[in-house]
C-alpha positions as CSV (number, residue, x, y, z in Angstrom):
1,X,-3.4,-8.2,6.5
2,X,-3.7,-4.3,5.8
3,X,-7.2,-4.1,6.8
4,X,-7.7,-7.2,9.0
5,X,-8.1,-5.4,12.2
6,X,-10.1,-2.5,11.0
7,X,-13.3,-4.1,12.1
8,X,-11.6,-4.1,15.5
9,X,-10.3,-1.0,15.9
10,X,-12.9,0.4,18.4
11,X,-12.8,-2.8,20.5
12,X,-9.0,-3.4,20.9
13,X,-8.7,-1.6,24.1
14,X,-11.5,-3.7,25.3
15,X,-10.3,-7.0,24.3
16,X,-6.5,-6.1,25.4
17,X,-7.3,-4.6,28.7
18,X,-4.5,-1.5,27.4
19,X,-5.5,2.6,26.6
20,X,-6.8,3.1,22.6
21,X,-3.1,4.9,22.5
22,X,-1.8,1.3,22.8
23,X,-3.8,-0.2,21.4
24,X,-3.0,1.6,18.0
25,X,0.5,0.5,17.9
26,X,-1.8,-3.2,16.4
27,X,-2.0,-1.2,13.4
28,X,1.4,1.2,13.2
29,X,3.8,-1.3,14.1
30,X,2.5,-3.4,10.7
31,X,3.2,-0.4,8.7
32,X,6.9,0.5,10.4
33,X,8.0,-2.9,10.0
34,X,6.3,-3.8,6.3
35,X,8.1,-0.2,5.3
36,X,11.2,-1.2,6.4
37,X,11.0,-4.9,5.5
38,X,10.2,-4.4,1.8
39,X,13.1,-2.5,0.4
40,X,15.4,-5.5,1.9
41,X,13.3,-8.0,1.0
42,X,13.4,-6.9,-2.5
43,X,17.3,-6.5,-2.9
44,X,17.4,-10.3,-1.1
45,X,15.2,-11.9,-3.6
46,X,17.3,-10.3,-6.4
47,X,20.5,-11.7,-4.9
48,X,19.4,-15.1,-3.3
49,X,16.2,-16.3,-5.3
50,X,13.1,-14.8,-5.9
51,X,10.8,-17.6,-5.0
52,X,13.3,-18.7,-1.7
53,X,12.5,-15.1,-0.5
54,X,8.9,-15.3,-0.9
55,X,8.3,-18.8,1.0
56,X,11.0,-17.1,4.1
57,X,8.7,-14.2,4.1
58,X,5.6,-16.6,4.5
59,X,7.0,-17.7,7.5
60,X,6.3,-15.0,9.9
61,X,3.1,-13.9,7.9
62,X,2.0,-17.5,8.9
63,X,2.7,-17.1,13.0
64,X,2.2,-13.7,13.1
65,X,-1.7,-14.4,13.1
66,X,-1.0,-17.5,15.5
67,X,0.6,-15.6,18.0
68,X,-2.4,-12.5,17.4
69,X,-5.2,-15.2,17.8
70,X,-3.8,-16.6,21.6
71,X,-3.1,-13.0,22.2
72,X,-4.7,-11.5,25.8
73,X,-2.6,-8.4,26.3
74,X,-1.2,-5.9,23.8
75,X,2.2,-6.7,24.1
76,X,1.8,-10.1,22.5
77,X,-0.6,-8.9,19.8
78,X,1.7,-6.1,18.6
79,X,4.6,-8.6,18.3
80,X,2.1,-10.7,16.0
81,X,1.4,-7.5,13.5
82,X,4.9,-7.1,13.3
83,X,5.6,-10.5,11.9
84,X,2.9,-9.7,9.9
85,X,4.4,-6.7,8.4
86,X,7.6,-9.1,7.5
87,X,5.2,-10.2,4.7
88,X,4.8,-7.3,2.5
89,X,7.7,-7.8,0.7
90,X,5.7,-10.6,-0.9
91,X,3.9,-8.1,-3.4
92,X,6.7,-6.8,-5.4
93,X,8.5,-9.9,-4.7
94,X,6.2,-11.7,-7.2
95,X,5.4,-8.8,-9.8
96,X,9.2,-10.0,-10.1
97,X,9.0,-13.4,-10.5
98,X,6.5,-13.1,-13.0
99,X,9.3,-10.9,-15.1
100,X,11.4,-14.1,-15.0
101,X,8.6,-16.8,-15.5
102,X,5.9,-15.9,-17.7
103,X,6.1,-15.4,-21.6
104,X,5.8,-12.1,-23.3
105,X,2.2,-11.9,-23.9
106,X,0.8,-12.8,-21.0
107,X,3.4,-10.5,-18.8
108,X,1.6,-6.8,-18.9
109,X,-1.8,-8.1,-17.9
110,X,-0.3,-10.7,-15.2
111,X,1.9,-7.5,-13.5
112,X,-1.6,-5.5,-13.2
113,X,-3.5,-7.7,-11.6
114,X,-0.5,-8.3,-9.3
115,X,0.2,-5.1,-8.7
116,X,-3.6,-4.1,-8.3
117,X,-4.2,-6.8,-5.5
118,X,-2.8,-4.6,-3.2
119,X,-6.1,-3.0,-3.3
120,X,-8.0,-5.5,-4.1
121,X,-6.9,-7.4,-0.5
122,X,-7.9,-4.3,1.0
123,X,-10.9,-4.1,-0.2
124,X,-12.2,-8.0,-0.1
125,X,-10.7,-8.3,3.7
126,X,-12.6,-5.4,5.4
127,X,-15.9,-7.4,4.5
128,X,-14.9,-10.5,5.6
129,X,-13.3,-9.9,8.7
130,X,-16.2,-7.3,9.6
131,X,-18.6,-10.2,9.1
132,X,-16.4,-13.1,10.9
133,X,-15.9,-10.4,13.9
134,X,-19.8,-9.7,14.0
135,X,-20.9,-13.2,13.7
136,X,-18.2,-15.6,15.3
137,X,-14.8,-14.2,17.6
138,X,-11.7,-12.2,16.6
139,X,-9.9,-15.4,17.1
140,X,-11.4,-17.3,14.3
141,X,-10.5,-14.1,12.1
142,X,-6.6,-14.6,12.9
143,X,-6.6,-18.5,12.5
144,X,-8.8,-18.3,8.9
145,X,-6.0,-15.9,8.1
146,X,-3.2,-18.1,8.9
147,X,-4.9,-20.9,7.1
148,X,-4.6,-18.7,3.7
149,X,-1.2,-18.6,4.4
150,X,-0.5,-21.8,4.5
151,X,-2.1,-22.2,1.2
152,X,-0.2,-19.6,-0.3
153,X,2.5,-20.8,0.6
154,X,2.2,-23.8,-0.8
155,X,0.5,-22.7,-3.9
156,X,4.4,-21.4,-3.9
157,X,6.2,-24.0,-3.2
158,X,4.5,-26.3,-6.1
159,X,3.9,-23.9,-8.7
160,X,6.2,-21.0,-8.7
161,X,9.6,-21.7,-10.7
162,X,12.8,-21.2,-9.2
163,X,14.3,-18.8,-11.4
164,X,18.0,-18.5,-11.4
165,X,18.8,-15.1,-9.2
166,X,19.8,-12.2,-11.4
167,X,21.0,-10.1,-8.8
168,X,25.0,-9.0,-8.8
169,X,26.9,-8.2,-5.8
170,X,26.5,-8.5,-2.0
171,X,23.8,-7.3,0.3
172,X,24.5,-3.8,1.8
173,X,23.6,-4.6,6.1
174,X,24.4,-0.9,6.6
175,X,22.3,0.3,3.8
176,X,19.7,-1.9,5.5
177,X,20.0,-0.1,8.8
178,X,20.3,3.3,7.3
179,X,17.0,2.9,5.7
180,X,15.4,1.4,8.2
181,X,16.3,4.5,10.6
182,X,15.1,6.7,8.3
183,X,11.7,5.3,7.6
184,X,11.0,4.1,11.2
185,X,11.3,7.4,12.3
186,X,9.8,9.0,9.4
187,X,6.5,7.1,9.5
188,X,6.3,6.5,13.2
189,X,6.4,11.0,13.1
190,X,3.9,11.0,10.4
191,X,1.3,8.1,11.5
192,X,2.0,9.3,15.6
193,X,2.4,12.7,14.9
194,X,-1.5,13.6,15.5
195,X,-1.3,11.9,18.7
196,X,1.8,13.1,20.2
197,X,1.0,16.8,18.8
198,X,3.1,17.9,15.3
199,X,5.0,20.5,17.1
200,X,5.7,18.2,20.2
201,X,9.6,17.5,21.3
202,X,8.8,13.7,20.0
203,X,7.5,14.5,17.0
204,X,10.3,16.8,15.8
205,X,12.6,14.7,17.1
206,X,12.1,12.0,15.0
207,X,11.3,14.0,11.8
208,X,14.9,15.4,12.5
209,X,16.9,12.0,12.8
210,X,15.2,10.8,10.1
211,X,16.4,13.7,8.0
212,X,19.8,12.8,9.0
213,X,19.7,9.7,8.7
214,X,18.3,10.1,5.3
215,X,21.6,12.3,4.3
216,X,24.0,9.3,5.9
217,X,22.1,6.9,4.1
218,X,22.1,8.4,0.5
219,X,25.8,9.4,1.0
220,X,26.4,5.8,1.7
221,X,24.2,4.1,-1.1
222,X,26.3,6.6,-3.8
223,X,29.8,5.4,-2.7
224,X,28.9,1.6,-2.9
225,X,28.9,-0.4,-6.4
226,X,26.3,-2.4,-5.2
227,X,23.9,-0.4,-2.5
228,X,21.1,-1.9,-1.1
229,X,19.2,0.6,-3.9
230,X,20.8,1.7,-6.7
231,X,20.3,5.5,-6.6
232,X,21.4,6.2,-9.7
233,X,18.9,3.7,-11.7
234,X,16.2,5.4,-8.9
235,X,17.2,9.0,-9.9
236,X,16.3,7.8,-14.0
237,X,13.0,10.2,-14.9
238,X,10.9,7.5,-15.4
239,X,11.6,5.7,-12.2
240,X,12.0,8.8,-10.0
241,X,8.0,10.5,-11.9
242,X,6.9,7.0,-11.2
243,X,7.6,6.7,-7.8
244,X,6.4,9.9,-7.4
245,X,3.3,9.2,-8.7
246,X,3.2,6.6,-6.8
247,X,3.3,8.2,-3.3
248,X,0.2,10.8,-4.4
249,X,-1.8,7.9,-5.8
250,X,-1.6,5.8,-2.3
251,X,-2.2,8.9,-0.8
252,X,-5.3,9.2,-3.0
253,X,-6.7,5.7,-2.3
254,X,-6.4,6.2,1.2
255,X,-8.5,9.2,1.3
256,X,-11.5,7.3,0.7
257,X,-10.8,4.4,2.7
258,X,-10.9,6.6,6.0
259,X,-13.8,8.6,4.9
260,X,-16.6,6.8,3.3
261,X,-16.5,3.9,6.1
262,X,-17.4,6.8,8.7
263,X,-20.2,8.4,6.7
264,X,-21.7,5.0,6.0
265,X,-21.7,4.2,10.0
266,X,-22.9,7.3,11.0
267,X,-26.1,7.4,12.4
268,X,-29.0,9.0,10.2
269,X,-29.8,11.7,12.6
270,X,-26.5,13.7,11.9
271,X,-28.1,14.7,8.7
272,X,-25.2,13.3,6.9
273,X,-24.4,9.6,7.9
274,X,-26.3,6.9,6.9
275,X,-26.8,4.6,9.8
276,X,-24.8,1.4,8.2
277,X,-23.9,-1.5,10.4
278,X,-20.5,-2.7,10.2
279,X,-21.4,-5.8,8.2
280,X,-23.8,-3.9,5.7
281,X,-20.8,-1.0,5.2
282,X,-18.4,-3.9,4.1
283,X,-20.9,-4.9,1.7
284,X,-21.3,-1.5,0.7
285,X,-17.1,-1.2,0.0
286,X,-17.0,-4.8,-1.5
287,X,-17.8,-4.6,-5.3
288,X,-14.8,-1.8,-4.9
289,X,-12.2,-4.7,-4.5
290,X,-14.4,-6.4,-7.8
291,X,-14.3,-3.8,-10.0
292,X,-10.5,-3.3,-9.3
293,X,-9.8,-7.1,-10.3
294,X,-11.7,-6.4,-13.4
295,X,-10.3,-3.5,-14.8
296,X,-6.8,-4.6,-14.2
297,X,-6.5,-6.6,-17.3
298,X,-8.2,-4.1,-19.2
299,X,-5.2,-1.5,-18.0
300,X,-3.2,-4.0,-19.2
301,X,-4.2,-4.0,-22.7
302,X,-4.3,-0.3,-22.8
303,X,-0.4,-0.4,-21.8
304,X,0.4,-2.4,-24.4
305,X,-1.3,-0.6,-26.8
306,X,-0.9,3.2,-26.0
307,X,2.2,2.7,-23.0
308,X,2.0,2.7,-19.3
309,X,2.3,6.0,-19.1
310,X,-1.1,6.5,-20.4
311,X,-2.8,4.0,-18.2
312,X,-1.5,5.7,-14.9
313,X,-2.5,9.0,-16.4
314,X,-5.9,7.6,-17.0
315,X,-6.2,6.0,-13.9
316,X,-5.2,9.0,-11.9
317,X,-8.0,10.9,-13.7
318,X,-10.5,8.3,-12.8
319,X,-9.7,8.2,-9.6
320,X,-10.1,12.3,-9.2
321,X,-13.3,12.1,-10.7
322,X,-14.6,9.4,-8.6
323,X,-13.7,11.6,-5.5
324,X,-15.5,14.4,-7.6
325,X,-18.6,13.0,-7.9
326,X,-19.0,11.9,-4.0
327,X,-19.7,15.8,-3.7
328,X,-23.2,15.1,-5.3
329,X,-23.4,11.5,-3.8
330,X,-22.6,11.7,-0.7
331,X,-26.4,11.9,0.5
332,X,-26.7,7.7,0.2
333,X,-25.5,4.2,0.8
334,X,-25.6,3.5,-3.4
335,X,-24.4,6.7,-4.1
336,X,-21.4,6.4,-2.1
337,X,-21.0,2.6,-3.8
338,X,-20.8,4.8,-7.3
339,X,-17.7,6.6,-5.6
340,X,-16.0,3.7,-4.5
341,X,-16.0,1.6,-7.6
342,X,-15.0,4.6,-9.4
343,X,-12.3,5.4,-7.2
344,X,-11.4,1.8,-7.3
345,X,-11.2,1.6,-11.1
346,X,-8.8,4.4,-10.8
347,X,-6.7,2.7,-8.7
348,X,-6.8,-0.3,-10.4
349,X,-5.5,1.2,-13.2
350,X,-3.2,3.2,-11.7
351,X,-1.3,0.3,-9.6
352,X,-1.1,-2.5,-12.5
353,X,0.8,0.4,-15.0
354,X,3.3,1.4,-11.9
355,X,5.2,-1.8,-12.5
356,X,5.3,-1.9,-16.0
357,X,6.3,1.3,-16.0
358,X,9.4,0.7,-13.5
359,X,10.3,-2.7,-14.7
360,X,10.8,-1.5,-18.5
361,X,13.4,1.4,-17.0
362,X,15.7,-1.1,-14.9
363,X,17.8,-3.8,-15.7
364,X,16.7,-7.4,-14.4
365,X,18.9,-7.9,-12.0
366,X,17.5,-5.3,-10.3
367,X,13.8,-5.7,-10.9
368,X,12.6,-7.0,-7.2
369,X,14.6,-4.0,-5.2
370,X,12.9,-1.6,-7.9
371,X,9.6,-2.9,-7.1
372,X,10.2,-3.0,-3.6
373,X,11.0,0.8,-3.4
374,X,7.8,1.4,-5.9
375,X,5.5,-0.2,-2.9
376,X,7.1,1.3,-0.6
377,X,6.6,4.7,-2.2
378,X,2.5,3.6,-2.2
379,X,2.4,3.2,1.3
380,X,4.7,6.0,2.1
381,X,1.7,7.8,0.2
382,X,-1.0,6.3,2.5
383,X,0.4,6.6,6.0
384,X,0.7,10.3,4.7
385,X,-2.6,10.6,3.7
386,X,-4.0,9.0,7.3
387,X,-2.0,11.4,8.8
388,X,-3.4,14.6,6.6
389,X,-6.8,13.1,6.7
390,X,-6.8,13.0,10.2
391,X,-6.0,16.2,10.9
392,X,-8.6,17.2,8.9
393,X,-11.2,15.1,10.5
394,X,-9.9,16.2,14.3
395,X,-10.0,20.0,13.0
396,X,-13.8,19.8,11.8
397,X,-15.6,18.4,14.0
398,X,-19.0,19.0,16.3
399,X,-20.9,17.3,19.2
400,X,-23.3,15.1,18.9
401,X,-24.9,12.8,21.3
402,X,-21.7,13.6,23.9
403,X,-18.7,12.4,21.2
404,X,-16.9,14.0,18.9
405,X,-17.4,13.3,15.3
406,X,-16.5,15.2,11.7
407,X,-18.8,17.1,10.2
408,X,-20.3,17.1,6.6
409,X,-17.6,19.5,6.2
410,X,-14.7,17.8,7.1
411,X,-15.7,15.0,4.7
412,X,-16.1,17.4,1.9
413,X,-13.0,18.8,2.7
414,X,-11.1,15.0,3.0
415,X,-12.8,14.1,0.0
416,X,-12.1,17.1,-2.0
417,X,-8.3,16.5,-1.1
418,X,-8.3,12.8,-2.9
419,X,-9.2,14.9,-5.8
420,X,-6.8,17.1,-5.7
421,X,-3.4,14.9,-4.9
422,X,-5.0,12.2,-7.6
423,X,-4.9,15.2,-9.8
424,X,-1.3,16.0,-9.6
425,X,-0.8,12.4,-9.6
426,X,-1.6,12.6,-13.5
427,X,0.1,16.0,-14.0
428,X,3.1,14.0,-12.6
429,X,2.5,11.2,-14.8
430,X,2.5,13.6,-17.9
431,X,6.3,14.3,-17.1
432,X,7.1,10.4,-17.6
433,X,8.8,9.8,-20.9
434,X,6.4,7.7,-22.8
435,X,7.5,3.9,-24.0
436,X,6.4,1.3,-25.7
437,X,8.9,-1.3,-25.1
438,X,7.6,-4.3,-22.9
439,X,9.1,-5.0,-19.7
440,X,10.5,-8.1,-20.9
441,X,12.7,-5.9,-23.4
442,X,14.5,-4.4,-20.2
443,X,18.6,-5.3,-20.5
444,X,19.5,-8.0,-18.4
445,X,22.6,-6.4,-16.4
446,X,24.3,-3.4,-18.0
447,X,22.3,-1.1,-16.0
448,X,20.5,0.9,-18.9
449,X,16.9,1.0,-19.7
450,X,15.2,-0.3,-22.7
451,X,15.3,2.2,-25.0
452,X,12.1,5.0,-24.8
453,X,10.2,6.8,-27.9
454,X,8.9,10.3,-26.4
């Protein structure tokens, strides 16, 4: 769903008859209402059901690609993304369930290569959809999405269990609406922000109610025994480095999901794109999403060996040396393949120990509003990194056959960023106090962690 319409992006105003300002609300409006949506969604499925909160989010991520398919106009097609965006709650939704269903042994590397298909969607749909878009219509790309769906949905319905929910207390409507506030206008400043200029009355604007909102919400969540997010169990070090972490690693990721598409589309003549059709540059970013899927289980078994802590630390690493080595690569479509399986190893490591590593520092009852905060936190991370990314871009740039484009430069510079922020991902990482216990040693509802070994 993330990366569904990038294929399109340059033909939307075309095919919606609307301004490319419009036309970008296809892809923001996904990301204000999956930010929004997943915090609640989480606290929900602790309360009411895990599995009865995943099949009610499958709902709208089912029409939301019916209604984009008969779409003509904008109007209807961002009202389609948004349903769409109802659906992320379904990642940390079943990194949860899988805390209540699946034995011991077979929990660590199940949660990683959850957690790491975040990614991996990312990086197996921009192919696909690039080649159904080149080679059939747009259409057919919405209704083979909704199709999937379905079949989630009732790979759900059959074959998850319907654990008994763990969750205590009620659900927290103004908590809902405070957050919402705050990250609506948060995002929509930070992913708009470029467009409406960063010092523009707009722009402040909204960074400013979401600052107050922010207040009004945390001094609600503290006087509340049971807040839509438990702040207290949030503040905990592990949780708090881990979430952390977790914004500068999506930032990282991100990094080289806007950059090395553009170099490999460039034309040659530049000097420093490589003339890739859209087609052939999904190929080129495929094995990424491959290599992620495989090294999640092998995170997995370094967890449980060495702890979590070392797996994210690890994976931050990877991921900053990937981005260090597209310096010297950058010159070629197989060089820049090298980068992103890398960078994609990184990640993969990096997103299957983020769970463990929150789920073994929160009781159970609390483990699908934990997780929901965790992704949150990710894409937090990369609607940040768009933003800083594109700035970059738009400040670097030169002429060449009458349009604008980056220069080598400006992709150094991007690139030379991921490194940096995957960097302090790992210094942050360092801070986390180190455990060994397994997320299925987490206390069921007295509110304190496992126990840690430093």
């Amino acid at each position: 769903m993330q990366t569904l319409v990038v294929p399109l992006i340059g033909e939307l105003p075309r095919i919606l008859n609307t301004s490319a300002s419009n036309a970008s609300w296809v892809i923001t409006v996904t990301l204000l209402v999956g930010a929004v949506a997943t915090p609640i969604t989480g606290r929900l499925g602790d309360l009411y059901g895990k599995k009865r909160l995943l099949l009610i989010c499958a709902i709208p991520l089912f029409i939301g690609p019916l209604v984009c398919a008969a779409s003509s106009s904008v109007l209807p097609m961002i009202v389609g993304r948004g349903l769409q965006g109802i659906g992320a709650g379904i990642i940390p939704l079943g990194i949860s369930v899988m805390r209540d269903a699946l034995p011991a042994e077979r929990l660590g590397s199940s949660i990683a290569v959850m957690s790491a298909s975040l990614g991996i969607g990312g990086a197996l749909g921009l192919p696909i959809s690039a080649a159904v878009v080149q080679y059939t219509s747009w259409r057919i790309m919405f209704l083979g999405v909704a199709v999937l769906v379905a079949i989630v949905a009732a790979g759900v319905w059959f074959l998850v269990p319907n654990a008994e929910p763990k969750g205590i207390g009620g659900f927290d409507p103004l908590g809902a609406l405070g957050i919402g506030i705050t990250l609506v206008c948060l995002l929509l400043a930070v992913s708009k922000g470029g467009d409406w200029g960063w010092t523009g009355t707009v722009t402040l604007s909204l960074f400013a109610v979401a600052a107050v909102a922010l207040v009004c919400w945390l001094w609600w969540e503290l006087r509340l025994d049971d807040p839509l997010i438990d702040l207290r169990v949030a503040a905990r070090r592990p949780v708090l480095l881990t979430n952390v972490a977790s914004v500068v690693i999506g930032f990282g990721m991100y990094a080289q999901a806007l950059i090395l598409p553009q170099l490999l589309q460039l034309p040659t003549a530049t000097g420093y794109g490589l003339g890739q059709s859209m087609p052939a540059m999904g190929l080129w970013m495929f094995p990424g999403g491959l290599v992620m899927m495989a090294v999640s289980p092998i995170g997995a078994r370094v967890s449980a060996r060495y702890g979590p802590k070392i797996t994210l630390i690890a994976g931050s690493l990877v991921i900053a040396l990937g981005y260090g080595i597209s310096m010297f690569l950058m010159g070629s479509a197989p060089g820049l393949l090298v980068v992103t399986c890398v960078s994609s190893a990184g990640v993969g490591l990096a997103y299957g120990a983020m769970p463990a590593l929150i789920m073994s520092s929160v009781p159970l009852s609390e483990t699908a509003s934990a997780n929901s905060v965790n992704t949150l936190m990710r894409s937090i991370g990369t609607t940040t990194s768009a933003a800083v990314i594109g700035v970059v871009l738009a400040q670097m740039t030169t002429q060449f056959a009458g349009h604008t484009i980056p220069t080598e430069a400006g992709f150094r510079t991007g690139l030379l960023l991921g490194c940096g922020v995957a960097v302090v991902a790992a210094l942050v990482a360092v801070g986390i106090p180190s455990r060994r216990a397994t997320v299925a040693a987490a206390p069921a509802h007295t509110g304190e962690p496992a126990p840690s070994r430093a």
